[in-house]
Each structure stands twice: as structure tokens, then as C-alpha cells.
ZADO-542917 format. One record per residue (C-alpha): residue number from 0; x, y, z; residue in three letters. Coordinates in steps of 0.02 Angstrom, whole numbers, always signed. Layout:
% ZADO-542917
     k     east    north       up     r
   NUM        X        Y        Z   ALA
...
END
This chain:
% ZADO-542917
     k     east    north       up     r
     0    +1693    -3330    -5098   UNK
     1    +1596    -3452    -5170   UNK
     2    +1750    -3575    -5164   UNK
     3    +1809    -3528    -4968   UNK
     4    +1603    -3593    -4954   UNK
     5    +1662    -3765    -5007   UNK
     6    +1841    -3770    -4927   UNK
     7    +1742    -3711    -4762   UNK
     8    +1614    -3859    -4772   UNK
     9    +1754    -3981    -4808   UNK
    10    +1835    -3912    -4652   UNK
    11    +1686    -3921    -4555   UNK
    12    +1649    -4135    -4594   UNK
    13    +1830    -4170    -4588   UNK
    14    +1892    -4092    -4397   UNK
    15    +1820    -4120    -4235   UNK
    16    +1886    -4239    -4098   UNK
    17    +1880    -4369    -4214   UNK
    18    +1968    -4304    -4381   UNK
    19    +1946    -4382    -4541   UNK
    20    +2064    -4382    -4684   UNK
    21    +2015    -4321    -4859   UNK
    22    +2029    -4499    -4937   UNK
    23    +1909    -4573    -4818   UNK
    24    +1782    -4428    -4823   UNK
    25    +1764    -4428    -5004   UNK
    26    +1760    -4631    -4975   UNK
    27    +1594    -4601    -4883   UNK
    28    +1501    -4481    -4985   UNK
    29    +1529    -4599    -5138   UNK
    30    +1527    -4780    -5077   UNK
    31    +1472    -4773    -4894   UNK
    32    +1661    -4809    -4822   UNK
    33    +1699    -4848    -4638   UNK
    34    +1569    -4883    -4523   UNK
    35    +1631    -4783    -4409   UNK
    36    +1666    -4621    -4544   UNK
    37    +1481    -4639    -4581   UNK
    38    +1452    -4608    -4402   UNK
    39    +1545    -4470    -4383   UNK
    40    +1485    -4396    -4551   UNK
    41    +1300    -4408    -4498   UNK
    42    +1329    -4314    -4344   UNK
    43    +1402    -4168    -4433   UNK
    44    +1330    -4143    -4573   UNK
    45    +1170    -4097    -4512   UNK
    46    +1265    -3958    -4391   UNK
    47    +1362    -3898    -4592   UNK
    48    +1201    -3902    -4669   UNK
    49    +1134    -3811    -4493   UNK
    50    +1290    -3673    -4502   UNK
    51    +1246    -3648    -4686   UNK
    52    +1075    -3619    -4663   UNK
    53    +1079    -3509    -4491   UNK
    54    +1250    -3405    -4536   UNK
    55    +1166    -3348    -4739   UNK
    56     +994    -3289    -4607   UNK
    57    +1088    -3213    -4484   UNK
    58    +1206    -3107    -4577   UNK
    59    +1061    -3061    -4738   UNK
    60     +986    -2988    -4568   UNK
    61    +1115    -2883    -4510   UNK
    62    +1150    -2825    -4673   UNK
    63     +981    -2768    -4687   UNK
    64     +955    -2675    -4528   UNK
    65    +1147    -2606    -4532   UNK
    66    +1049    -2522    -4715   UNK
    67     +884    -2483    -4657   UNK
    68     +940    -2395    -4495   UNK
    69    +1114    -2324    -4557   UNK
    70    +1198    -2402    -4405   UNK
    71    +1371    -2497    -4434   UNK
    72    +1330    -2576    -4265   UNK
    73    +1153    -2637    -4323   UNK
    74    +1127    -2825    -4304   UNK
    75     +981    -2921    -4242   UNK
    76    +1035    -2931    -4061   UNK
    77    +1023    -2729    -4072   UNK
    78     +841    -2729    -4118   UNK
    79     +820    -2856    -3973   UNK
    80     +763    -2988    -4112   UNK
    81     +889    -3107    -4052   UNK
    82     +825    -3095    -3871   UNK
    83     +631    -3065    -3916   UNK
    84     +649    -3245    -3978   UNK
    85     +731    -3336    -3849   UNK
    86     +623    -3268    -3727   UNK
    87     +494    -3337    -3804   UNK
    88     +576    -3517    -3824   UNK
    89     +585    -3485    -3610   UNK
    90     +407    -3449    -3612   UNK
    91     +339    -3616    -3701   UNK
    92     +464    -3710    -3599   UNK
    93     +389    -3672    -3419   UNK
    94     +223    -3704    -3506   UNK
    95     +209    -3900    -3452   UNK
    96     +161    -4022    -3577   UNK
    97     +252    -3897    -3744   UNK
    98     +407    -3967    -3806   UNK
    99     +516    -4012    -3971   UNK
   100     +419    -3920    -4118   UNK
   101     +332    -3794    -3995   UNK
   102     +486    -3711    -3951   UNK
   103     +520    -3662    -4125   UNK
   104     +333    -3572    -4126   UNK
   105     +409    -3508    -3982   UNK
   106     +554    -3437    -4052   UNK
   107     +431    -3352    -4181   UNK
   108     +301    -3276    -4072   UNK
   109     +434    -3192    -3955   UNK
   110     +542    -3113    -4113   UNK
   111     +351    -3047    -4191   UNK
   112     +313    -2976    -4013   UNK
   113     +514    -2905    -4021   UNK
   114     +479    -2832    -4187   UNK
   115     +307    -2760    -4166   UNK
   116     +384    -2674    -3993   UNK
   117     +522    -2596    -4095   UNK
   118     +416    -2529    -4243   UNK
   119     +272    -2462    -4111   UNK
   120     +410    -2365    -4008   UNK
   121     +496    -2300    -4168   UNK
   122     +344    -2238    -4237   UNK
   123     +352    -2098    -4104   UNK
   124     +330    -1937    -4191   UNK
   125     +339    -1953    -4373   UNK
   126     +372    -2119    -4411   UNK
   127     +512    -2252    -4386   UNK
   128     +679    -2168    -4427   UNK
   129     +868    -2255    -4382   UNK
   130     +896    -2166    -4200   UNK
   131     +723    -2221    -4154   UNK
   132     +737    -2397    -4207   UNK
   133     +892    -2421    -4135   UNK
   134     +840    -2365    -3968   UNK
   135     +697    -2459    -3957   UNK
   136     +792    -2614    -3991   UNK
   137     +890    -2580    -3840   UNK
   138     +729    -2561    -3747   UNK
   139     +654    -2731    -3806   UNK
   140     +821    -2809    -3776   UNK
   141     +803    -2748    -3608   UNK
   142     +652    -2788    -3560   UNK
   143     +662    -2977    -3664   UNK
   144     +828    -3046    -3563   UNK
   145     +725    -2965    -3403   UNK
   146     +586    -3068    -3428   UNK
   147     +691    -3207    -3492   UNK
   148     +783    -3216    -3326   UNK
   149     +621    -3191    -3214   UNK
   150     +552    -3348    -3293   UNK
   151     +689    -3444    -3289   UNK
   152     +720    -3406    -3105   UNK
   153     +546    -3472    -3067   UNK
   154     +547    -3634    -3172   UNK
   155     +684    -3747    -3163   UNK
   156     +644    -3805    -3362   UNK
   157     +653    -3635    -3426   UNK
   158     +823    -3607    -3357   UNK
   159     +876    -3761    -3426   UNK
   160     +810    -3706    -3578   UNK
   161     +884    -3539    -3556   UNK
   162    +1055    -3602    -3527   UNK
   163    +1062    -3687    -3675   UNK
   164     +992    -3569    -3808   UNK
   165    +1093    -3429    -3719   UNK
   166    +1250    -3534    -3785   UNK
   167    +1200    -3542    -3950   UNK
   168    +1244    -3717    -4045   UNK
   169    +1233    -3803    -4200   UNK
   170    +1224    -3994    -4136   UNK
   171    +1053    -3986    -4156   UNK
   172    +1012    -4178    -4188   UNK
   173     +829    -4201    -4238   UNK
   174     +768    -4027    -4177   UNK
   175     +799    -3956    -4358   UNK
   176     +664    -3965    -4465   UNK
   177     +622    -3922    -4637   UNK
   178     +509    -3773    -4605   UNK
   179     +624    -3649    -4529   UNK
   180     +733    -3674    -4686   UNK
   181     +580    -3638    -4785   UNK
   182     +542    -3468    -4677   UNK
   183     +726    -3428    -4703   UNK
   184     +711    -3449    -4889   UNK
   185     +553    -3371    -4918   UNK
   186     +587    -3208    -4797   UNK
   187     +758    -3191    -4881   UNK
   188     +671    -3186    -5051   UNK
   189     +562    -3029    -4970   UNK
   190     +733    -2952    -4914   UNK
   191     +774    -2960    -5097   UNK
   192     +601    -2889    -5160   UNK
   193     +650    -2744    -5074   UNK
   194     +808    -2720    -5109   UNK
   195     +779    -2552    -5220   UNK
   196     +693    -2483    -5069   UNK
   197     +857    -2521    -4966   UNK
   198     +934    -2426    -5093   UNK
   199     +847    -2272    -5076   UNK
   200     +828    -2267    -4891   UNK
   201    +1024    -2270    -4878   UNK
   202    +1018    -2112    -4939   UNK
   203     +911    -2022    -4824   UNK
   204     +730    -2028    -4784   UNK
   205     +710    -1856    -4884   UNK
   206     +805    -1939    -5043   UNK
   207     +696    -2102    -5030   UNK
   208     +539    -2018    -5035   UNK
   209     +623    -1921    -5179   UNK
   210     +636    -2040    -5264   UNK
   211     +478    -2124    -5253   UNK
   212     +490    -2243    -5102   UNK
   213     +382    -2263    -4957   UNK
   214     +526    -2235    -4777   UNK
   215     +414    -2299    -4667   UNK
   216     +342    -2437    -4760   UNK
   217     +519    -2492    -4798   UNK
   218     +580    -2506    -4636   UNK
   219     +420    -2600    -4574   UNK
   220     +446    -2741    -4733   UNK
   221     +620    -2767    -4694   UNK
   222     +596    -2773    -4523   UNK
   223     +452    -2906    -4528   UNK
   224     +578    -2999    -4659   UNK
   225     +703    -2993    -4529   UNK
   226     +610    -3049    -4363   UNK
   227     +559    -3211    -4472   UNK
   228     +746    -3248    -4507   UNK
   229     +810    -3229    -4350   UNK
   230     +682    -3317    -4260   UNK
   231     +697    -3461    -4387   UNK
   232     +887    -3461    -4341   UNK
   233     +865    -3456    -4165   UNK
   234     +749    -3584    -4165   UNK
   235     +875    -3689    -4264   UNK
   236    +1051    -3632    -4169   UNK
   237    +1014    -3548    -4030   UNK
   238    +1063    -3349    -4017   UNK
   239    +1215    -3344    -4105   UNK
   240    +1292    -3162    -4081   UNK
   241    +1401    -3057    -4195   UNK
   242    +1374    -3148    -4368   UNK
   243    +1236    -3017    -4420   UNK
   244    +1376    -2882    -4378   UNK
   245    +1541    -2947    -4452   UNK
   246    +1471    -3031    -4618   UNK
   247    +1422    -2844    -4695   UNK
   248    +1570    -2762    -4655   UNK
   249    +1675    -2898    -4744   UNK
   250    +1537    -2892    -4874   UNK
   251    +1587    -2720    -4906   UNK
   252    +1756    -2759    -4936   UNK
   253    +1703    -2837    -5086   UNK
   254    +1540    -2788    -5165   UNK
   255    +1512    -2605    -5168   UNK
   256    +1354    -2595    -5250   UNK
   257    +1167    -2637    -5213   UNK
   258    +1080    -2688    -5065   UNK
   259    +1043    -2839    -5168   UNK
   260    +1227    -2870    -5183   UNK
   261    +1266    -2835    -5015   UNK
   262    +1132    -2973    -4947   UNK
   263    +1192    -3090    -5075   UNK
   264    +1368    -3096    -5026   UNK
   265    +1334    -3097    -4840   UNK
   266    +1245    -3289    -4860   UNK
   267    +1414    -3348    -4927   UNK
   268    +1502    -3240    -4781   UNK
   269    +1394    -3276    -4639   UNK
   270    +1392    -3471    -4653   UNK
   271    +1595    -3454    -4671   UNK
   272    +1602    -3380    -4501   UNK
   273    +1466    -3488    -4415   UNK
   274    +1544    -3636    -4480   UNK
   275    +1729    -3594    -4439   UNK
   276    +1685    -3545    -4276   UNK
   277    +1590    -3726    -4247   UNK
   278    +1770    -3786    -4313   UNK
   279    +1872    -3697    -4177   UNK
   280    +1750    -3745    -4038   UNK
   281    +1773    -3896    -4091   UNK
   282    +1965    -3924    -4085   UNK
   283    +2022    -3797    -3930   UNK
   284    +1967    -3918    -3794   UNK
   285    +1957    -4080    -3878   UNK
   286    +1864    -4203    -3868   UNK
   287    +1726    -4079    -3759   UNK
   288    +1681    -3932    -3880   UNK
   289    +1667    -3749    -3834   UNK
   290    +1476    -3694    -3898   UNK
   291    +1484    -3606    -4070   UNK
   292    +1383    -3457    -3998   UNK
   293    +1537    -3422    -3877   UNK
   294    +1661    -3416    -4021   UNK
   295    +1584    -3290    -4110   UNK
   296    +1562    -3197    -3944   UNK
   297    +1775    -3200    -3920   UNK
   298    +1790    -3190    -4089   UNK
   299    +1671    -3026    -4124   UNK
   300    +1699    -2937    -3973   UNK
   301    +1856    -2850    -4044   UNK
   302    +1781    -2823    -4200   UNK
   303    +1641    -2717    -4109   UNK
   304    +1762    -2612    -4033   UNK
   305    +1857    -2574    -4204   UNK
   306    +1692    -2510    -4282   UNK
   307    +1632    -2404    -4144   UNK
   308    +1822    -2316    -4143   UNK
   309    +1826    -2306    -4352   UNK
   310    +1629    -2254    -4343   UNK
   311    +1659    -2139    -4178   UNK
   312    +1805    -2073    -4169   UNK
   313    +1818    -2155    -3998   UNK
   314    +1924    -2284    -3907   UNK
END
């Protein structure tokens, strides 16, 4: 997988509506090259590096909730992560005077408020369990694109905003920063600290506490772990949709074993897909570009319906 990685990067500084050969990209990484390559090269690499970066977050999320609620469907959108944080991105943008950096605190704050919603409404009797947390997600993703939309209607910046982030892109230019890499790294690493935990709540609430583990406690890590990620990759991309649900289940195709395993996997799988996608939006309506965040859309929406008919029965 590891390999695909670097055939996908290669793919991803080489095509666009300007294409540049394999001779003359290797030209530029070792000796500068064409003026013009160099261009090109310095526009997309920091959208590769972006896709690398925002894919590994968003799918090590949706591996982790599709775990920690024993949902096939699970993915940050379903917790209303995805939405918690782009409302608040609207928020800070009708603010006047908060711009740039601000929207990324943005991003953050609405995706904690979207997280601390779903764990107090799943706490509803005797703690957090999978149906609970999955319907409050639908709740808070209610509620978020409500609010998001109110805003927006009401300030002419915030549905600018709104239109933008809605699409979901990774020509970011200057608005990626170092920071949201670091939260990404850092909340990942916490996602792997609890990896045994994962494990046992897999198995059942009853078998976890078996066996030792804390449910509850569980859930609530993971799902801080997650809200950081996802806000971090919003804040970088945009809400990109369908990543967090597609990477695990071709994860499982493959590794079998551990949580740990699982998550590991899905940051090679999840910046494949984000970065092929960019590729295709790229080259279907050349030279405009189709946003990467509508790609994944097309290209996830069938997937959806194949695992609610294998998972259901249905369809």
C-alpha cells in the first residue's frame, strides 16, 4: 500500500491542466528544472502534502468511530463532527474583523461543541453506547447545518464562507499551517494509545468491562481524539465527505487484526482516495477543476448504498 502511496503522489504533481512528464518532474525536485515546472510544482505540492495530511485524519477517524460505535456507516459526518466544525468556521466569519488563522480556531471550537453535544446526549441512561451515539450525531448534524444556514443567510461573508468549505478543497495556498498537522499527529498518537481499548469495546460493552476496560471512558477518549482530527482537517480542506467511510472498509480487506492495525492502514488508504479524487477533479473539466469534496461525494455515494444493503439486508 505503501507503494500505491508513492505512485498516487507522483500522480497527483504530474496531472492537472497543465501535465508534466516524468523526466521533467524528477528534473525539478533535483536541479530546479523549468521555470515554469517549478511553478506548477509549487502549486501542487502543498495541495499532495494537504491530501496526505487530511485523507490519513479523516479516514484514522472513521475507522475509529466505525469501532467504537459498531456502525459500518460510522464516519465523522455521522457524529455531526464534520458539520459541528464548519459551522463554526461560519460563525468566526460573520464576526467582522476574524479572518485567516481564526477560522481554523473556528473549525476547532464548533467540532468540541459537536463532540461534547454527542457525548452529553449519549450519556442518556447508562452511559454512551453505539445506538445512542449514533443518534445524537444525527441530531448535532441537524441542528449544526441549521445553524450553519441561518447564519449564512444573514451575513453575506459567512455564506461565502459557507460555500466554499461546503465544497471541500485542497488548493489551500497559504491557509495551511503547521499546527493543524501537529493536532493531527498528536491526536492520532491518542487514537493509537487506545487502541487495546478499541479492541475490547468491539466486542461488546459487557466483554470490555470483562476484560478490564472502562466503555464509557473509551468512547469519550476516542471521541475527543476524533473531534481534534477532523476539525484539524476541516480547517485544512474543507468538509471532505466519505473518506472516513470508504478507507476502513478497504482497510479490512487487508488487515484483519487490531484496531491499531486497522488505523494504521487507513492513513495510507485515506490519502490514496483524497488524493486521487483531487486528480480526477482535476482532469474531467480541464483546465477549471471540479472541488475534491464533490468527487468523493459521486464517488462514495454508491459505496454507501452497498454497505447499508450487505449490513441491512436492504436495497
Amino acid at each position: 500500500m505503501a507503494v500505491v502511496l508513492g505512485i498516487t503522489c507522483v500522480l497527483s504533481l504530474a496531472l492537472g491542466s497543465k501535465a508534466i512528464g516524468l523526466s521533467d518532474l524528477v528534473e525539478a525536485i533535483h536541479s530546479g528544472g523549468d521555470l515554469h515546472v517549478r511553478e506548477v510544482l509549487a502549486a501542487r505540492v502543498p495541495r499532495t502534502l494537504c491530501g496526505l495530511v487530511a485523507g490519513a485524519a479523516l479516514a484514522s477517524s472513521g475507522a475509529a468511530i466505525q469501532t467504537v460505535t459498531r456502525n459500518p456507516l460510522g464516519d465523522p459526518g455521522v457524529l455531526g463532527l464534520t458539520s459541528g466544525a464548519a459551522a463554526g468556521i461560519v460563525t468566526v466569519t460573520s464576526i467582522p474583523g476574524l479572518a485567516g488563522l481564526q477560522l481554523v480556531g473556528g473549525a476547532f471550537a464548533g467540532a468540541a461543541v459537536a463532540t461534547v453535544a454527542v457525548m452529553v446526549l449519549g450519556s442518556f441512561g447508562r452511559g454512551p453506547d453505539a445506538t445512542r451515539l449514533v443518534l445524537a450525531g444525527a441530531v448535532t448534524t441537524a441542528v449544526a447545518v441549521a445553524y450553519s444556514q441561518a447564519v449564512s443567510l444573514r451575513h453575506k461573508a459567512a455564506f461565502d464562507a459557507l460555500r466554499y468549505w461546503s465544497a471541500g478543497s485542497l488548493a489551500v495556498g497559504d491557509f495551511l499551517d503547521w499546527w493543524p498537522v501537529v493536532v493531527i499527529a498528536v491526536a492520532g498518537a491518542g487514537l493509537f494509545a487506545v487502541g487495546r481499548g478499541l479492541d475490547a469495546v468491539a466486542l461488546g460493552d459487557e466483554v470490555a468491562a470483562g476484560l478490564g476496560h472502562h466503555p464509557a471512558r473509551v468512547r469519550a477518549l476516542t471521541l475527543t481524539a476524533v473531534a481534534l482530527m477532523t476539525a484539524a482537517a476541516t480547517a485544512i480542506t474543507g468538509p471532505i465527505v466519505f473518506v472516513g467511510l470508504a478507507a476502513p472498509h478497504l482497510a479490512r480487506r487487508f488487515a484483519q487484526g487490531s484496531a491499531r492495525a486497522l488505523i494504521g492502514l487507513c492513513c495510507l488508504i485515506g490519502p490514496v482516495l483524497m488524493l486521487l479524487a483531487d486528480v480526477i477533479g482535476r482532469l474531467v473539466l480541464r483546465p477549471a477543476e471540479v472541488p475534491v469534496g464533490v468527487v468523493t461525494a459521486l464517488l462514495g455515494a454508491p459505496l454507501l448504498l452497498a454497505v447499508v444493503r450487505r449490513s441491512r439486508g436492504v436495497l
